[in-house]
C-alpha positions as MATLAB code, in Angstrom:
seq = 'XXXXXXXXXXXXXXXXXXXXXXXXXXXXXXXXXXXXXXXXXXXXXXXXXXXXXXXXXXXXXXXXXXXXXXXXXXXXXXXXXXXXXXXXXXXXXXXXXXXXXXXXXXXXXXXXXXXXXXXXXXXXXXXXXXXXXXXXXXXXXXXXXXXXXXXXXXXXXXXXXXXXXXXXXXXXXXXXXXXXXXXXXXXXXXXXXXXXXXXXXXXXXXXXXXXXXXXXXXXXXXXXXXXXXXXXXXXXXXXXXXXXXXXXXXXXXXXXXXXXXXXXXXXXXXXXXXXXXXXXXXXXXXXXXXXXXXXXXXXXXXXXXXXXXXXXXXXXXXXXXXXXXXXXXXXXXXXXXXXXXXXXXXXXXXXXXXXXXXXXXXXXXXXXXXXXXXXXXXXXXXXXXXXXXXXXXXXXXXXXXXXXXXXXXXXXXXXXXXXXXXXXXXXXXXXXXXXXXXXXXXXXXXXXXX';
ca = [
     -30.800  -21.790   -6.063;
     -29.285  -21.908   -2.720;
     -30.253  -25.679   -1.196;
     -31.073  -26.553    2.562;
     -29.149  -29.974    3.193;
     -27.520  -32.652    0.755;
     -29.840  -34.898    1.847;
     -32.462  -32.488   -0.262;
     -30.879  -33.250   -3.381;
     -28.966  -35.882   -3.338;
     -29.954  -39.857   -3.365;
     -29.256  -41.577    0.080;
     -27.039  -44.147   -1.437;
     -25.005  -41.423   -3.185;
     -23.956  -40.083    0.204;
     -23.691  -43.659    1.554;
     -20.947  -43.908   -1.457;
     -19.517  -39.955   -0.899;
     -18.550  -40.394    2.742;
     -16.839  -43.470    1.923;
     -14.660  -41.815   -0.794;
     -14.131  -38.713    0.878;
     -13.858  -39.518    4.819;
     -12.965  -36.532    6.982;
     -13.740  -34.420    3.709;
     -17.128  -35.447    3.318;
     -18.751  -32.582    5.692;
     -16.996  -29.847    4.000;
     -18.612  -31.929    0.786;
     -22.128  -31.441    2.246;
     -21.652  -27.889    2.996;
     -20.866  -27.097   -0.095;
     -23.822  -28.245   -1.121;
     -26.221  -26.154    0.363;
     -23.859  -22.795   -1.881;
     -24.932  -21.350   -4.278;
     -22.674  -22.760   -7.785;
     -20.622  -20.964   -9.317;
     -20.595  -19.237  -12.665;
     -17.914  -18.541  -15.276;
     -16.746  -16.490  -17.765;
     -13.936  -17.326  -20.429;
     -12.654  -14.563  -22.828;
     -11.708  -15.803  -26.075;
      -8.016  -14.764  -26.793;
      -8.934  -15.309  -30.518;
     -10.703  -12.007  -30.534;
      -8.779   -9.630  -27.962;
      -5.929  -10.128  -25.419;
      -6.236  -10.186  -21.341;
      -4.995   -6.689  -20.759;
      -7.514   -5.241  -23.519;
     -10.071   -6.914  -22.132;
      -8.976   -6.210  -18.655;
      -9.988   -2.214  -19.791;
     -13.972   -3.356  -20.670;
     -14.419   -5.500  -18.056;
     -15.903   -2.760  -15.484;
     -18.735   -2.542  -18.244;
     -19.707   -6.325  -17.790;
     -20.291   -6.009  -13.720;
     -17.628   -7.469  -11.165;
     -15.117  -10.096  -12.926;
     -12.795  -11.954  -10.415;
      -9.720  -13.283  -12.036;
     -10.006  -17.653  -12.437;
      -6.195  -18.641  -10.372;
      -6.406  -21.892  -12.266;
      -7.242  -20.631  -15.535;
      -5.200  -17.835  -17.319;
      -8.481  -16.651  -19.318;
     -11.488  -17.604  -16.710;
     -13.319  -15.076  -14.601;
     -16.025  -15.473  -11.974;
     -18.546  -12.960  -12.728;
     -20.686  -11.501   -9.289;
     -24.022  -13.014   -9.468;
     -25.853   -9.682   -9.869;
     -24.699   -9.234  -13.364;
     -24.438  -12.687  -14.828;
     -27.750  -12.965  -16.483;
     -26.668   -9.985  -18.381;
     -24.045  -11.538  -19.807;
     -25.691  -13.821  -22.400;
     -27.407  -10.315  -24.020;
     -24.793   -8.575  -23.558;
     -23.377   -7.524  -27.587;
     -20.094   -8.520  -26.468;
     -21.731  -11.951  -25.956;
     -23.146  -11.749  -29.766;
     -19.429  -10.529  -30.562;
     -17.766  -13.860  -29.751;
     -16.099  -12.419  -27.225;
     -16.588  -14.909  -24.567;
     -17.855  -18.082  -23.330;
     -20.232  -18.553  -20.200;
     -18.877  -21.872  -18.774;
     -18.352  -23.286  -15.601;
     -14.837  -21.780  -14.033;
     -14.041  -26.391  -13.241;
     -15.523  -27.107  -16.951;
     -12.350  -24.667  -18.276;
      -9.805  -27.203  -16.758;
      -9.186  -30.305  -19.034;
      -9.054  -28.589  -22.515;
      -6.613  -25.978  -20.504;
      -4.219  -29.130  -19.087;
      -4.502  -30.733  -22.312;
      -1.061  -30.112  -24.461;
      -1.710  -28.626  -27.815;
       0.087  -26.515  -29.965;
      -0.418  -24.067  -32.961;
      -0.330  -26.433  -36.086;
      -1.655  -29.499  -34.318;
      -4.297  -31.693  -35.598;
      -6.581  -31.705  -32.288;
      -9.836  -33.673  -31.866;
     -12.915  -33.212  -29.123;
     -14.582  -36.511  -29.734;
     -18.066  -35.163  -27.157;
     -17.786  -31.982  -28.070;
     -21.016  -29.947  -28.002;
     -22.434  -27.671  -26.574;
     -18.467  -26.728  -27.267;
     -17.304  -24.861  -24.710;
     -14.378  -26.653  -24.024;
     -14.013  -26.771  -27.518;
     -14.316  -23.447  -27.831;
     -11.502  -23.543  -25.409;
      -9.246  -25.476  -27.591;
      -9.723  -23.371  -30.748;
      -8.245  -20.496  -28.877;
      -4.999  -22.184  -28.522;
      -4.272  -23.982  -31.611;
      -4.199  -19.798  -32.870;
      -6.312  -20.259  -36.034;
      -2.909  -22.909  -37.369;
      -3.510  -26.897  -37.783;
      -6.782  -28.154  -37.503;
      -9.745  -29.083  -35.217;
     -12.062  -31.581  -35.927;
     -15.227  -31.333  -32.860;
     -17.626  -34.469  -32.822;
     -20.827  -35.245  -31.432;
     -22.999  -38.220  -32.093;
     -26.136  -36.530  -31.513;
     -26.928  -33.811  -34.967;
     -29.309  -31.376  -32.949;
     -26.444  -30.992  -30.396;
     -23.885  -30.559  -33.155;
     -25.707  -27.956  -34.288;
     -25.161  -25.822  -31.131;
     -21.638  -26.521  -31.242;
     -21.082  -25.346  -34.772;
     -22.796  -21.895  -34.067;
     -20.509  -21.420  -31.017;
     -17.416  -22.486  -33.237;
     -18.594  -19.859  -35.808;
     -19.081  -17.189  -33.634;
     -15.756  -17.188  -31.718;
     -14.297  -16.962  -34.872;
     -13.050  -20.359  -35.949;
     -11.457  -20.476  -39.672;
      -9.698  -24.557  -38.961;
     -12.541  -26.100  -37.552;
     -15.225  -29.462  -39.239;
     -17.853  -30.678  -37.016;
     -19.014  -33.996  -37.640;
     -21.935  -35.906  -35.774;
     -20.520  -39.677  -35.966;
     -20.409  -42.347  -33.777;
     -16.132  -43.069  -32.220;
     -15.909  -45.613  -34.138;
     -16.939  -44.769  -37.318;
     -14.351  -41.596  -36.943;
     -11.442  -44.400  -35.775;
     -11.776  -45.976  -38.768;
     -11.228  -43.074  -41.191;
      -8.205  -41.023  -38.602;
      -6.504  -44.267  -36.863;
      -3.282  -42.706  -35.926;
      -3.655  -39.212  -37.087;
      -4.655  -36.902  -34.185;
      -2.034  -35.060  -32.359;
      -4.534  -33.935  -28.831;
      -7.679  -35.684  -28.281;
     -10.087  -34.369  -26.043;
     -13.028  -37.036  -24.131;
     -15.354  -35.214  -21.890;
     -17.339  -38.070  -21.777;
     -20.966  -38.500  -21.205;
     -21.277  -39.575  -16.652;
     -23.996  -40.310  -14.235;
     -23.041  -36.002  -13.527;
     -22.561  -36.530   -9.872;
     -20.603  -33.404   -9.852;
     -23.297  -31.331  -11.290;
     -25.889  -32.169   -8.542;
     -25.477  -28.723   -7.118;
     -26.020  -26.520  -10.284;
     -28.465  -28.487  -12.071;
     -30.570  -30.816   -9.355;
     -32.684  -32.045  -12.385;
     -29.176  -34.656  -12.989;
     -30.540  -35.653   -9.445;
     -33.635  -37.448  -11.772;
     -31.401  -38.915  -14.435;
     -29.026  -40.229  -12.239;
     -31.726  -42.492  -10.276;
     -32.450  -43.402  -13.877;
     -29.393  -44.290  -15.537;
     -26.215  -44.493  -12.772;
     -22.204  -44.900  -13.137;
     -23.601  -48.535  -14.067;
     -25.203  -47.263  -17.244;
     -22.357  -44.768  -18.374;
     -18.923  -46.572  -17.490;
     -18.957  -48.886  -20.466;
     -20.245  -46.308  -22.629;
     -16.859  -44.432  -21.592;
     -15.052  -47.517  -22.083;
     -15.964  -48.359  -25.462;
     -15.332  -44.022  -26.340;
     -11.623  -44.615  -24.730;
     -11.113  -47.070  -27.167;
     -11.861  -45.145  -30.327;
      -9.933  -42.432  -28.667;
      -6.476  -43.918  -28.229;
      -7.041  -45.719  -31.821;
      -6.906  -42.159  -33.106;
      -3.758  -40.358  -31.256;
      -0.638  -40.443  -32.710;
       2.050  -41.166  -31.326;
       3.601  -38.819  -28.940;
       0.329  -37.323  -28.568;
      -1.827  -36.748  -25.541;
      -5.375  -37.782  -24.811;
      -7.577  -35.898  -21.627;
      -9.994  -38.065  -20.517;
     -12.557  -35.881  -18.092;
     -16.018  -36.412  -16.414;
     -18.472  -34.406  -14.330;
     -18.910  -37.207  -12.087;
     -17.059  -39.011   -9.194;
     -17.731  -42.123   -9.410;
     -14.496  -44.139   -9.724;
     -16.340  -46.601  -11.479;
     -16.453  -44.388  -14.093;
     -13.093  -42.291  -13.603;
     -10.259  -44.395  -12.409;
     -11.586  -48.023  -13.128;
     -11.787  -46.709  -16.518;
      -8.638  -44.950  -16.587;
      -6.622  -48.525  -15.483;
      -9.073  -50.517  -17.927;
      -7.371  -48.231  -21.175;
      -4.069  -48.554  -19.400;
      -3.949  -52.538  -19.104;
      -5.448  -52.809  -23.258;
      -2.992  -50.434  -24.030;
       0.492  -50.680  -23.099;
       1.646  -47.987  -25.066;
      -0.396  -45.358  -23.150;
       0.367  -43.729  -19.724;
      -0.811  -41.526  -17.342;
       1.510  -38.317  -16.980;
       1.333  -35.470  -14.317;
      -1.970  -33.266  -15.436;
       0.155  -29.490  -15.324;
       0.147  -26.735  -13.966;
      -0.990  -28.271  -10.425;
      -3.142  -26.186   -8.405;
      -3.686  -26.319   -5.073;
      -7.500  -27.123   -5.073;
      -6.660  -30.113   -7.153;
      -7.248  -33.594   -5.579;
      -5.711  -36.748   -6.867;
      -7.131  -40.543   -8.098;
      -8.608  -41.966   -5.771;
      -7.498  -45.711   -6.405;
      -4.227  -47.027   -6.373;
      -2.381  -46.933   -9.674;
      -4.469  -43.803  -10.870;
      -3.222  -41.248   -8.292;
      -2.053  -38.826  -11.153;
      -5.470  -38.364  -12.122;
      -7.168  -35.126  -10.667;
     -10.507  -34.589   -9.077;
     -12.221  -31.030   -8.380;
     -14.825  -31.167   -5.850;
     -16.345  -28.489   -4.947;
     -15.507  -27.901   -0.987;
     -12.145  -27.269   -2.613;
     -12.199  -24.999   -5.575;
     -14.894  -22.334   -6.746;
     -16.691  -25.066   -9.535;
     -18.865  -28.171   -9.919;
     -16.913  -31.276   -9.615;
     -15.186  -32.783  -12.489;
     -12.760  -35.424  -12.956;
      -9.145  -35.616  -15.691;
      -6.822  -38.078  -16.508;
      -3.805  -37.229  -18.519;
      -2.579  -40.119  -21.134;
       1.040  -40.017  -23.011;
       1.263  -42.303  -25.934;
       4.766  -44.289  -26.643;
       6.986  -42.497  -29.528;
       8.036  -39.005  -30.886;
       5.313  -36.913  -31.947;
       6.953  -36.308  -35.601;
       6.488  -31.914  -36.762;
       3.548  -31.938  -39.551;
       4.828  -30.830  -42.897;
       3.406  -27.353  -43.406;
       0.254  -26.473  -45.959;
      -1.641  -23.647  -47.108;
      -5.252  -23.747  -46.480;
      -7.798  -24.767  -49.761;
     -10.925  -22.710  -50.853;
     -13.303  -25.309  -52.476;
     -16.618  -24.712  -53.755;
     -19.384  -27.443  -51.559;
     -23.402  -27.081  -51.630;
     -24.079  -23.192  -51.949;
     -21.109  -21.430  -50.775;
     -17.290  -21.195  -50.763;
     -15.367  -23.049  -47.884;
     -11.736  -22.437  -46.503;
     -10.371  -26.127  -45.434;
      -7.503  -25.968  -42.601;
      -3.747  -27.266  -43.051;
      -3.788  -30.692  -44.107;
      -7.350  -31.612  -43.011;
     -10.043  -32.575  -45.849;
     -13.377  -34.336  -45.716;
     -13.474  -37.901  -45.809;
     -16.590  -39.561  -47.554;
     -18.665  -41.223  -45.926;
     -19.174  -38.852  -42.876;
     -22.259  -37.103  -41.826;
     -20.681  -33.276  -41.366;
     -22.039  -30.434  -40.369;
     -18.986  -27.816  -40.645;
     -16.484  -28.104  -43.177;
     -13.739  -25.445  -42.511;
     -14.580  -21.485  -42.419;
     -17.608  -21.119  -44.765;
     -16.423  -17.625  -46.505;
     -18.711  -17.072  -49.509;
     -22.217  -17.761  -49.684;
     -23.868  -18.216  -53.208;
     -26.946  -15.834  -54.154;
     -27.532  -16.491  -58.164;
     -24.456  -15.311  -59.525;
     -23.153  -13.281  -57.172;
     -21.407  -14.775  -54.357;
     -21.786  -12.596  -51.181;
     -19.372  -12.519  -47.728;
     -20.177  -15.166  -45.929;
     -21.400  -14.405  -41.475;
     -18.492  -16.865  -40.281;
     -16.535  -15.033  -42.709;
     -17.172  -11.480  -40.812;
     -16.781  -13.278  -37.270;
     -13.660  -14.644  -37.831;
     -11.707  -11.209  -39.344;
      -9.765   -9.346  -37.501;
     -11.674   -5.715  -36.820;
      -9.864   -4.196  -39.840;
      -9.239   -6.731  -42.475;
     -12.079   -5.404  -44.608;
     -12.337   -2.760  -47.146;
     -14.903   -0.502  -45.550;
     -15.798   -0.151  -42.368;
     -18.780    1.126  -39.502;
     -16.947    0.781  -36.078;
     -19.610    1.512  -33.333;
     -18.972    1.670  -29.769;
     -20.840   -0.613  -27.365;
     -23.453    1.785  -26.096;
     -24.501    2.787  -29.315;
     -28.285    2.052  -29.570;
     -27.263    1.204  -33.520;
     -25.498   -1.763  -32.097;
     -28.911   -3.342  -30.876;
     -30.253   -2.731  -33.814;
     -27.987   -3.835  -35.976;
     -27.807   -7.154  -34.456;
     -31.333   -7.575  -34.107;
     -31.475   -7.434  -37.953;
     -32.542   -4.247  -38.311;
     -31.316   -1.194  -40.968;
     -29.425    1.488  -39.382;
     -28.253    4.834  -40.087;
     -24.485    5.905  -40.642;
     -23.514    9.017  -41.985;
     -20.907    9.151  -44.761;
     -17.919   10.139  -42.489;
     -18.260    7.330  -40.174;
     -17.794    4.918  -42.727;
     -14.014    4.267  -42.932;
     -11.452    2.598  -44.632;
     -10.244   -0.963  -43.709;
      -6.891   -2.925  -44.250;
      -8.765   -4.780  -46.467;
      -9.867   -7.932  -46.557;
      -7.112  -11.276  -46.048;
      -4.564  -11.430  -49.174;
      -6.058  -15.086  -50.382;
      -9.692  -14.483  -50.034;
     -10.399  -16.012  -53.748;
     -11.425  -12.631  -55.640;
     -15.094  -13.963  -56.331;
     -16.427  -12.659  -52.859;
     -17.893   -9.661  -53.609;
     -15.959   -6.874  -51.207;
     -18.688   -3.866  -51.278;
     -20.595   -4.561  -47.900;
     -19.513   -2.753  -45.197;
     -17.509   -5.126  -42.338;
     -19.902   -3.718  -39.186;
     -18.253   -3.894  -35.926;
     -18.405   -2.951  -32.340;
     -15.227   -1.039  -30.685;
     -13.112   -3.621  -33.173;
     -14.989   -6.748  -32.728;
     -16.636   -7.779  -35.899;
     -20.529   -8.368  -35.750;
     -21.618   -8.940  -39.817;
     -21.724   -7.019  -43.173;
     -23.809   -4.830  -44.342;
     -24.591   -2.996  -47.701;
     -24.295    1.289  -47.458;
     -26.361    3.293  -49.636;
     -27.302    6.956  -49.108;
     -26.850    7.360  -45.213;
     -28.181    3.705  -44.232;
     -26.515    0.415  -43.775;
     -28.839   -2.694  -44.952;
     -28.689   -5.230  -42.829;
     -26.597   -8.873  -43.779;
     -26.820  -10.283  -40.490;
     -28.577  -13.522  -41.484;
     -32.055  -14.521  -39.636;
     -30.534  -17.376  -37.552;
     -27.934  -14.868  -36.091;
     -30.319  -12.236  -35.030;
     -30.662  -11.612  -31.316;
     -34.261  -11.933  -30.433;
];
């Protein structure tokens, strides 16, 4: 919704407090305001690389290329409500998140066979994010102290593929307690007042007059707190907010800094040139994104180091254990501790139907498109492809159902292997059971597109 002046939107105190910050910026600021935001697309490199995806694109409308973000795209407003029905959508392909929401889990260091926490994690995009790059090795462990909203972030975990992920809905604390020490990237998007989302969602406008940077900065204190307790050393933690009040962001960021002398703030890399820095002394390699500057919403990153060598984890193969009515795959060195409320527990693989225990939906979306027995590869415009994923039989004649690599070489050999793996030009979409010409549809009822 394209806005006639600031002052439409935005409290007059607000701006009182924006020029102040900004100065010569601040009608550029305003300007900005009266755009229309800006939407995002993020490919998941879990599922298919850049320059394959680079070859579908044209199907999904005009895609500009992110500068600040190796995977983003901006997609041209004429196309983007397609997007979220689009089957590559229900494929796991991508994520629809703001192109400024990308940045913190992208400057955040992590590598493959780290033991990486998001501690506000749902809906999950950014999580999402950092799934991608730990490259299905170490572990992820994605938090939110509200159930309903973990429940949203374990469905988008599940469909873009993850098989080293637990979602928990705890308060910080409760998670310090149990992993003081033990987490090699931590992630805090923090819950803000949202300043910078006043543009794309003018209800914040509301909540802000309700509960201001008053409300939320000890709330981010107290988070920062169980955060650090929980990074090892030599580890990193992003702190990040979609606000820009310093209140919040940089009197925060020196609050952690002068309880915790083994933390500091290190350059946020790569730079790029719409990035701003802190705004108060001692906190200037903190970045801000407003957006007169970038093509996003605002948001807000600091970058902590903590003292020491981070120390290489001793390698270790996955476990399959057998929890309430299925069969679970638990990531490298990473089990459940008792006592916490969880909602994921690794890549759920097997799913228990009297004796039999059937391939598991997670299962399908996180193999590769061949690591299954049989398979029905359909290409996008199919019309079986709409069917299929609205739950519906469909018809496949006996030549088009082919032979797979078969499924991964430790699947435990109680998961039955006669469905067929269905997928969509490679991209895996569910199972399904072949008999005489049809395909019966395993696609459970919660995954069905409606």
């Amino acid at each position: 919704m394209t806005q006639s002046s600031p002052a439409g939107i935005c409290p007059a105190g607000y701006l009182v407090k924006m020029n102040r910050l900004l100065g010569k910026d601040y009608p550029a600021y305003c300007d900005s305001l009266s755009c229309l935001s800006v939407r995002g697309l993020r490919l998941n490199t879990l599922k298919m690389s850049p320059e394959a995806f680079s070859r579908l694109a044209p199907g999904l409308g005009s895609l500009a290329p992110l500068p600040w973000i190796e995977e983003g795209f901006r997609p041209d407003e004429a196309s983007y409500g397609q997007l979220a029905r689009h089957p590559y959508y229900y494929a796991g392909l991508y994520y629809l998140q703001e192109p400024s929401a990308m940045t913190p889990a992208s400057r955040l260091p992590v590598e493959p066979g780290d033991h990486v926490l998001d501690l506000c994690a749902a809906p999950g995009g950014k999580t999402t994010q950092l799934l991608m790059r730990l490259k299905g090795q170490g572990a992820l462990l994605a938090n939110d102290v509200s159930a309903s909203r973990a429940q949203a972030l374990k469905r988008n975990l599940q469909l873009a593929g993850a098989v080293n992920a637990f979602v928990t809905a705890e308060e910080p604390e409760r998670l310090a307690d149990r992993f003081a020490g033990h987490f090699d990237a931590v992630l805090v998007d923090a819950p803000c007042s949202g300043e910078g989302m006043f543009r794309r969602e003018p209800a914040m406008v509301r909540a802000y007059e309700e509960k201001g940077p008053d409300y939320y900065a000890p709330i981010q204190a107290r988070i920062l707190e169980a955060a650090a307790r929980m990074l090892r050393p030599g580890g990193h933690l992003m702190f990040s907010t979609c606000t820009f009040s310093p209140e919040e962001n940089e009197a925060n960021v020196l609050r952690l800094l002068e309880r915790h002398p083994d933390l500091h703030l290190v350059p946020i890399e790569p730079w790029y040139e719409g990035f701003a820095p802190g705004a108060l002394a001692g906190a200037e390699q903190c970045v801000r994104i407003y957006p007169h500057r970038m093509d996003g919403e605002g948001q807000f990153m600091a970058l902590f180091r903590k003292d020491g060598v981070k120390s290489p984890r001793k390698p270790q193969k996955p476990v399959y254990t057998e929890l309430v009515g299925g069969l679970f795959r638990l990531p490298e060195g990473m089990r459940p501790e008792r006592g916490l409320r969880y909602l994921m527990t690794g890549l759920e693989v097997g799913t228990q139907k009297g004796k039999r225990v059937l391939p598991a939906q997670p299962l399908a979306m996180a193999l590769g498109g061949r690591m299954w027995p049989a398979l029905l590869d359909l290409p996008v415009g199919d019309t079986r492809v709409d069917k299929y994923l609205k739950g519906e039989t469909i018809e496949a004649a006996p030549g088009e159902i082919v032979k797979g690599d078969g499924p991964p070489a430790d699947l435990p050999s109680a998961i039955e292997r006669k469905d067929v793996l269905v997928t969509m030009d490679g991209l895996p979409l569910g199972f399904g059971a072949y008999n005489r010409g049809m395909v019966k549809n395993r696609r459970p009822a919660g995954w069905r597109k409606t």
